[in-house]
C-alpha positions as CSV (number, residue, x, y, z in Angstrom):
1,X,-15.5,-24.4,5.3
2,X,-15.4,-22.4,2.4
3,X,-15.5,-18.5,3.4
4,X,-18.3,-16.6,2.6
5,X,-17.6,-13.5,0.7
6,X,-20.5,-11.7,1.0
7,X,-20.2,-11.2,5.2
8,X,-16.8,-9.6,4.5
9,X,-16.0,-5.6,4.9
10,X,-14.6,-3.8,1.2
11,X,-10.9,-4.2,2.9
12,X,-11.5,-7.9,4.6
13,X,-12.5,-8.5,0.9
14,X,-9.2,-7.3,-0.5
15,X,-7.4,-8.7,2.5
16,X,-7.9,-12.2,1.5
17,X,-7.8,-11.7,-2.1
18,X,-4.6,-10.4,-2.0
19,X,-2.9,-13.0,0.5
20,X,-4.1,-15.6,-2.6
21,X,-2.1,-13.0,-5.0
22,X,1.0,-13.0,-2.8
23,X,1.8,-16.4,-1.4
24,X,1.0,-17.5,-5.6
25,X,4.5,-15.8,-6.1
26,X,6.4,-17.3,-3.1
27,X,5.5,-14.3,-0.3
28,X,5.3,-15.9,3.3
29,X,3.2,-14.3,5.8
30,X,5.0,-11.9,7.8
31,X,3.2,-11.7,11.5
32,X,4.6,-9.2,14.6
33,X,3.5,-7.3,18.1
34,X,1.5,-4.4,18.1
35,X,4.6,-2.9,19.7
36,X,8.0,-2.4,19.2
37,X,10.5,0.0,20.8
38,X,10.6,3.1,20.8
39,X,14.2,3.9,19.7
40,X,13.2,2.0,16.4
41,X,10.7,4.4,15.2
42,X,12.3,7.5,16.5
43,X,15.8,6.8,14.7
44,X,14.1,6.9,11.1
45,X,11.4,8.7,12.4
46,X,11.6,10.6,8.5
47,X,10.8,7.3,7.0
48,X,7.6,7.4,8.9
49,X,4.0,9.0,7.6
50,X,4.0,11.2,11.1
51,X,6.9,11.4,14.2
52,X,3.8,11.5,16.5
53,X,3.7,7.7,18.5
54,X,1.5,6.3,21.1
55,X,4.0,5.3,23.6
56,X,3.9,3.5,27.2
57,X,7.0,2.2,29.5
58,X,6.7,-1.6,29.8
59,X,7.3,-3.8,32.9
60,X,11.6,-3.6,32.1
61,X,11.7,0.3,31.7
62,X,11.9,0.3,28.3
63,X,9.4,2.9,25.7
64,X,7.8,1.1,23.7
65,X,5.1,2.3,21.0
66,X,2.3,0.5,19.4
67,X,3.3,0.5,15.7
68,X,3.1,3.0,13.6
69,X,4.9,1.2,10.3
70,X,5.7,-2.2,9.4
71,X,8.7,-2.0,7.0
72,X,11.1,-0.7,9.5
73,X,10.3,-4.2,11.9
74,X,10.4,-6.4,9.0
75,X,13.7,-4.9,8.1
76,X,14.9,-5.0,11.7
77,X,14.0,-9.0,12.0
78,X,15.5,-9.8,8.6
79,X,18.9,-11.4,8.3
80,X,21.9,-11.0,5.9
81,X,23.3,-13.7,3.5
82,X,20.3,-16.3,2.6
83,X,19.9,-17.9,-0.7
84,X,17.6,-15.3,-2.5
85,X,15.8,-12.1,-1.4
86,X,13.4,-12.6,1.2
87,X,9.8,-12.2,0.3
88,X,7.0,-11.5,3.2
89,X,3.8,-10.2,3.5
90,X,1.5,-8.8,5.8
91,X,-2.0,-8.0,6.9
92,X,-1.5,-5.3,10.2
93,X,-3.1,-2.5,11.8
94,X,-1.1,0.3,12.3
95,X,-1.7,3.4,15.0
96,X,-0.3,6.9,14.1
97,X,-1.9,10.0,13.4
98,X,-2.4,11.8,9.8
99,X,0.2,15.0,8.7
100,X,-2.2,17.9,10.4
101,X,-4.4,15.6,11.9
102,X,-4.4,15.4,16.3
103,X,-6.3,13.0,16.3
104,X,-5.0,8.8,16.4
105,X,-6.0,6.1,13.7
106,X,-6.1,2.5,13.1
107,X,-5.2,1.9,10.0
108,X,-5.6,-1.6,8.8
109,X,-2.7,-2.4,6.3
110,X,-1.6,-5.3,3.6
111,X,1.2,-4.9,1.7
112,X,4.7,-6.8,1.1
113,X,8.3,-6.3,1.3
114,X,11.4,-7.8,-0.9
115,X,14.6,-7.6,0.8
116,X,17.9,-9.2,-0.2
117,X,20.5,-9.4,-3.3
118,X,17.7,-7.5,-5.7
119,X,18.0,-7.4,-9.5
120,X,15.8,-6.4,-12.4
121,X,13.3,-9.0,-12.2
122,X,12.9,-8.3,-8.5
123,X,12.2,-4.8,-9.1
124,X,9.4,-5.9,-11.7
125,X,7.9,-8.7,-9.8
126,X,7.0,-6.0,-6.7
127,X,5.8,-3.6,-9.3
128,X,3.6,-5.9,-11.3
129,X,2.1,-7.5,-8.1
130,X,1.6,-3.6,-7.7
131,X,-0.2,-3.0,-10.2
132,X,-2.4,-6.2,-10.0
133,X,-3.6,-5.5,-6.7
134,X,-4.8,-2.7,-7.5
135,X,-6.7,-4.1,-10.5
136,X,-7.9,-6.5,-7.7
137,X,-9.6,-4.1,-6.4
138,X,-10.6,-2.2,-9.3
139,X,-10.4,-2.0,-12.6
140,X,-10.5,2.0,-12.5
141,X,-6.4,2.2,-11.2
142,X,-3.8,4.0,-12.2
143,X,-0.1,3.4,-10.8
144,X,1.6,7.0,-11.1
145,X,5.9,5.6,-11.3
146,X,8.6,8.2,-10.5
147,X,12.6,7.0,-10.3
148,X,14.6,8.9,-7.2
149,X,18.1,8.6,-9.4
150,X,16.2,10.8,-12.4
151,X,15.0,13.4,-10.1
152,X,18.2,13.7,-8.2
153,X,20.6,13.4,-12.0
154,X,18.1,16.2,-13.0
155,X,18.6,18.6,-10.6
156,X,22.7,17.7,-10.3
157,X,22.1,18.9,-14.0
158,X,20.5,21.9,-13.4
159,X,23.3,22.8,-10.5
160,X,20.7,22.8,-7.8
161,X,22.3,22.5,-4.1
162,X,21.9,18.8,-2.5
163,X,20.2,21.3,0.4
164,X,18.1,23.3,-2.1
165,X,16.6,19.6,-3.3
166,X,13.5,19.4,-0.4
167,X,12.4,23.2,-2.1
168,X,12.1,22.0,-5.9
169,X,10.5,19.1,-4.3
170,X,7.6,21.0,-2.6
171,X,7.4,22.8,-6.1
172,X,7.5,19.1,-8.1
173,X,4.9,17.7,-5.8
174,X,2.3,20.7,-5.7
175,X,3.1,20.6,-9.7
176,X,3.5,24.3,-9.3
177,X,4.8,26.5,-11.8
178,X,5.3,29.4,-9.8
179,X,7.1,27.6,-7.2
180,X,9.3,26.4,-9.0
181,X,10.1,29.9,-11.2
182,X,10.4,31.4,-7.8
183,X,13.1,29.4,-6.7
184,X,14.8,29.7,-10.3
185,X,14.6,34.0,-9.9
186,X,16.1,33.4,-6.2
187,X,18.8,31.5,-7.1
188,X,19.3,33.3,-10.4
189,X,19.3,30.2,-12.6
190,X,19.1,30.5,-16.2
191,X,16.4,30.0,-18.3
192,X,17.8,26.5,-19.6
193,X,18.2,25.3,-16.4
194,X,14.7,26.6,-15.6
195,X,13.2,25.0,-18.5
196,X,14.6,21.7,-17.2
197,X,13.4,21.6,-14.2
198,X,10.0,22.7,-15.3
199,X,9.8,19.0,-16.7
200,X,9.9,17.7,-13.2
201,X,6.8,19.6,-12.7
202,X,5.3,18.8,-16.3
203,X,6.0,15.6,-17.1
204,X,3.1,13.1,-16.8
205,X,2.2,10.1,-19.3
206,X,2.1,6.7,-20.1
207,X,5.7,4.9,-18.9
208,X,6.4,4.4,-22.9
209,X,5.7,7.7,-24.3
210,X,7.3,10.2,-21.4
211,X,10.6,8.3,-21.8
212,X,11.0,8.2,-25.5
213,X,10.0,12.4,-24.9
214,X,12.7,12.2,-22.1
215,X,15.5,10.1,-24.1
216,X,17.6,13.3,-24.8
217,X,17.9,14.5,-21.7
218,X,19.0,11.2,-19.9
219,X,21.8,10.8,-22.2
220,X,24.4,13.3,-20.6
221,X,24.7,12.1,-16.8
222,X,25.6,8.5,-15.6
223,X,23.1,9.1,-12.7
224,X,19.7,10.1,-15.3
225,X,21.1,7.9,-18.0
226,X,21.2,4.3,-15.6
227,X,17.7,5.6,-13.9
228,X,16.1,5.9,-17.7
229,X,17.5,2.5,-18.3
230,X,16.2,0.9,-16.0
231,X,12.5,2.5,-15.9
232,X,12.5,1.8,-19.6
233,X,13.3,-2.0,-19.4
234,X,10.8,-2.1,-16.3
235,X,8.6,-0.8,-18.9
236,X,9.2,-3.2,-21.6
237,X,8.7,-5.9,-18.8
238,X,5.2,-4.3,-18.0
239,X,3.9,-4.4,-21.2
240,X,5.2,-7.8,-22.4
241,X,3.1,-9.2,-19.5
242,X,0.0,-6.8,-20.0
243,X,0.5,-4.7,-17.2
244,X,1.7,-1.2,-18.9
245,X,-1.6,0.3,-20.2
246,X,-2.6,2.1,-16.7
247,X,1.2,2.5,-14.9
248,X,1.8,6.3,-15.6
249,X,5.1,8.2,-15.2
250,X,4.7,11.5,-12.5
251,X,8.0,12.6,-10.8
252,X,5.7,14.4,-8.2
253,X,5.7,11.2,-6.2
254,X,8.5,11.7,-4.3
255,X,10.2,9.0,-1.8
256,X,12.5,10.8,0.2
257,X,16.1,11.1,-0.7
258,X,17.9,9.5,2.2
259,X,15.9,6.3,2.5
260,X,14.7,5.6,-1.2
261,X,17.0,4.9,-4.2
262,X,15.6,4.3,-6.7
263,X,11.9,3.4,-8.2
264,X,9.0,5.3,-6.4
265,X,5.2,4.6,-7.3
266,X,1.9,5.5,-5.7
267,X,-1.8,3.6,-6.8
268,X,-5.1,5.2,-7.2
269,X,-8.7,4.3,-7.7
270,X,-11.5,6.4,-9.6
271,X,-13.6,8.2,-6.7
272,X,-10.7,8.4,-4.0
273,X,-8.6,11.4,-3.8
274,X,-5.7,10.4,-1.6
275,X,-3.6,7.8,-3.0
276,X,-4.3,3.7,-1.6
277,X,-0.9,2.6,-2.4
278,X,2.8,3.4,-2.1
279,X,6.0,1.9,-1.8
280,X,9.5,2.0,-4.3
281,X,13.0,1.1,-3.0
282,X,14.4,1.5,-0.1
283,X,17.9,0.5,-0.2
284,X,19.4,3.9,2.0
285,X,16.9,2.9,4.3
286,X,18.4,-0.7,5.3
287,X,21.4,0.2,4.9
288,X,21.3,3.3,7.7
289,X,19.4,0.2,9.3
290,X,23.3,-1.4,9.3
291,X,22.5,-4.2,6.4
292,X,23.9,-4.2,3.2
293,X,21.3,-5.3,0.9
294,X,18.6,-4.0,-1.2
295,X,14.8,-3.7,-0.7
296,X,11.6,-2.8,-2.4
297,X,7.8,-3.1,-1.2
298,X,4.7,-1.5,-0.5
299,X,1.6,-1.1,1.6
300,X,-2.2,-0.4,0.9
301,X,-4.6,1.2,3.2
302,X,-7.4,-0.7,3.4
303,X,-9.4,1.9,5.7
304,X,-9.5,3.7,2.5
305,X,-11.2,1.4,0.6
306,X,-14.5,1.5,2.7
307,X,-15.0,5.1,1.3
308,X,-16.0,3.1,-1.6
309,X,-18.9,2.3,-0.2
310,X,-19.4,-0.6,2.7
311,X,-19.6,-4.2,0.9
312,X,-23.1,-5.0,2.8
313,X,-25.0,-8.0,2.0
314,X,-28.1,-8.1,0.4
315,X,-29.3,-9.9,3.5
316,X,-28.5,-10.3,6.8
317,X,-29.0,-13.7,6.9
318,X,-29.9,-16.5,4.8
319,X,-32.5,-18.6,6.9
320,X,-34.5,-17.0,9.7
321,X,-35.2,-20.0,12.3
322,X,-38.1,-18.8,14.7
323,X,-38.6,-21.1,18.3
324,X,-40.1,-20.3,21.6
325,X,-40.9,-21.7,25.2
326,X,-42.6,-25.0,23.2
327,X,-39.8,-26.0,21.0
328,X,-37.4,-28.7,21.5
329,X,-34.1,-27.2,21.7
330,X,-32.3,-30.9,20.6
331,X,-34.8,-29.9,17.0
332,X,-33.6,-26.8,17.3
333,X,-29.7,-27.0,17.2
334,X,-30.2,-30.1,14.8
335,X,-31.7,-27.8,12.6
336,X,-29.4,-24.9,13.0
337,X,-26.5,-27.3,12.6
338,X,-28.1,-28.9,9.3
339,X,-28.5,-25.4,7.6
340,X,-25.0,-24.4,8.8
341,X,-23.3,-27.8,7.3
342,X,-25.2,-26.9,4.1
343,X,-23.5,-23.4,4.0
344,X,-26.2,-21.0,4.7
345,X,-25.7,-18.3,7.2
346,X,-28.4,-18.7,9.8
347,X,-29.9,-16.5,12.6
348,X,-32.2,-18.1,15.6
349,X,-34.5,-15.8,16.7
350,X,-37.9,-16.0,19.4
351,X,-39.2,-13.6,16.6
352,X,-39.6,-12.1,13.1
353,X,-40.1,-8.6,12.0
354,X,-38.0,-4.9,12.3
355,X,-35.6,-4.4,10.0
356,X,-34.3,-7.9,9.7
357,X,-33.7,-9.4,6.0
358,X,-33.5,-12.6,5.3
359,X,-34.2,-15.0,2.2
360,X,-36.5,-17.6,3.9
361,X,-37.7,-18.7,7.6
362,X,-37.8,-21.7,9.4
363,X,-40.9,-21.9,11.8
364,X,-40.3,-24.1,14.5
365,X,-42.5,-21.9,17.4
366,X,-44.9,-24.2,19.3
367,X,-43.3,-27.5,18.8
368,X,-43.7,-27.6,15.2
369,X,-41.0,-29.2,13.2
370,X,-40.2,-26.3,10.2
């Protein structure tokens, strides 16, 4: 049976359309409990969107909470040492709470993960499938790309204090001036090394034309000078293939330090103010998990999406089919089936009427025959 687009949700829409996109490029479907234990989440708790779990002991003892996050299971089920990265996917709800918000969600989820012996291509092939699902969804996108290894070699350049780093952060990600001038004056840093990190704050373009503007100052450190390499051939990659135009360079999206490493990007569509996708590499993050390997993915919130606007059909059904006391119920259910087989979505009714929209009726009241 062919499925019927026009009965799905904005985010069951995506959903499926997605699932096509990733298992087209070798992602397997990646499918877990709504629970896992406790000790899991609360060990990388940093990693996670909010601390704050919905917990409950289990039959054994043990804590367990319903999920709050995905990547840290599929980490925690994948194994070392197999020919080539693993590549999953998944479609999930998730159950945590917002930063400042009291109150529980459930947050449907899609998204992938690629975990194993990672090298360039790897790094492109989970940011193109980035950037086309968010075309998939609409062609109003913009994926906004930061690179943890420049932000880090540009503050080792400016001297900053590996402790200082979360305060220029706040500044980079509220792209505040002031901030950031106020930490300069309190640390009596000079107005060179100001002026440099002020580009933290400032910088925001196309992929191609912030890093030939950035070029000069990525030349000096091995740490900024690997990081530019590497976001400038993922940008040659991007554009060869079509995908560049709408990936933008922002170093206010920020991965934190201990569990990302090295590529960071967030996705946004025209008419949403919080972002729909994030993701990047997340090597520290295994490897405090006790696996040496790499790892790069991401997750979209599909709840989002339905601020769009509900994808209602037109009608609520395609065929009305109208009976009572008199009709023949074997005429009935032949009917019904006939329509179904023939791929029309059908609602049998004793009566018409109300706010009920459908494209034609079947009368079979009083015997008749339709």
């Amino acid at each position: 049976m062919q499925l019927d687009w026009k009965i799905l949700r904005s985010g069951e829409q995506t959903m499926y359309r997605l699932r096509g996109l990733y298992e087209r490029c070798g992602y397997r479907r990646f499918k877990m409990s709504k629970f896992e234990e406790y000790n899991l989440y609360v060990r990388n708790k940093d990693f996670l969107v909010s601390d704050r779990m919905i917990t409950f002991t289990d039959a054994r003892g043990v804590l367990m909470a319903l999920k709050p996050d995905v990547t840290l299971s599929i980490i925690k089920n994948t194994r070392e040492g197999g020919v080539g990265p693993r590549k999953v996917y998944y479609n999930e709800t998730v159950y945590r709470s917002g930063k400042g918000d009291e109150a529980f969600q459930e947050i449907m989820q899609t998204g992938l993960e690629c975990i194993g012996e990672l090298d360039l291509y790897h790094i492109y092939e989970v940011t193109a499938l980035a950037v086309e699902s968010l075309a998939a969804i609409s062609p109003d996108y913009v994926l906004d790309v930061s690179h943890v290894g420049l932000v880090s070699g540009f503050m080792e350049a400016a001297g900053v204090a590996e402790a200082d780093y979360g305060q220029v952060m706040a500044a980079v990600r509220a792209k505040s001036l002031a901030g950031l001038e106020e930490f300069c004056r309190s640390r009596n840093l000079s107005g060179t090394v100001k002026a440099l990190l002020e580009r933290l704050v400032t910088t925001y373009g196309t992929m191609e034309t912030v890093l030939k503007d950035l070029a000069p100052l990525c030349v000096g450190g091995k740490k900024t000078r690997e990081a530019w390499e590497e976001l400038n051939s993922l940008c040659a990659l991007l554009k060869a293939n079509g995908l560049g135009e709408k990936v933008y360079l922002d170093f206010s999206v920020e991965g934190d330090m201990g569990y990302y490493s090295g590529i960071v990007f967030r996705g946004f569509l025209k008419n949403l103010s919080a972002g729909v996708l994030s993701g990047g590499q997340y090597d520290k993050m295994v490897e405090k998990m006790g696996k040496q390997c790499g790892a790069m993915g991401f997750a979209i919130n599909l709840n989002e999406l339905e601020r769009l606007g509900p994808a209602q059909p037109a009608f609520d059904a395609d065929v009305l089919v109208l009976y009572d006391q008199d009709t023949d119920l074997a005429v009935l259910t032949s009917r019904l089936s006939e329509l179904t087989a023939r791929g029309k979505r059908v609602l049998a009714r004793r009566q018409g009427g109300g706010d009920l929209r459908t494209k034609e009726t079947v009368d079979l009241r009083g015997g008749g025959k339709g």
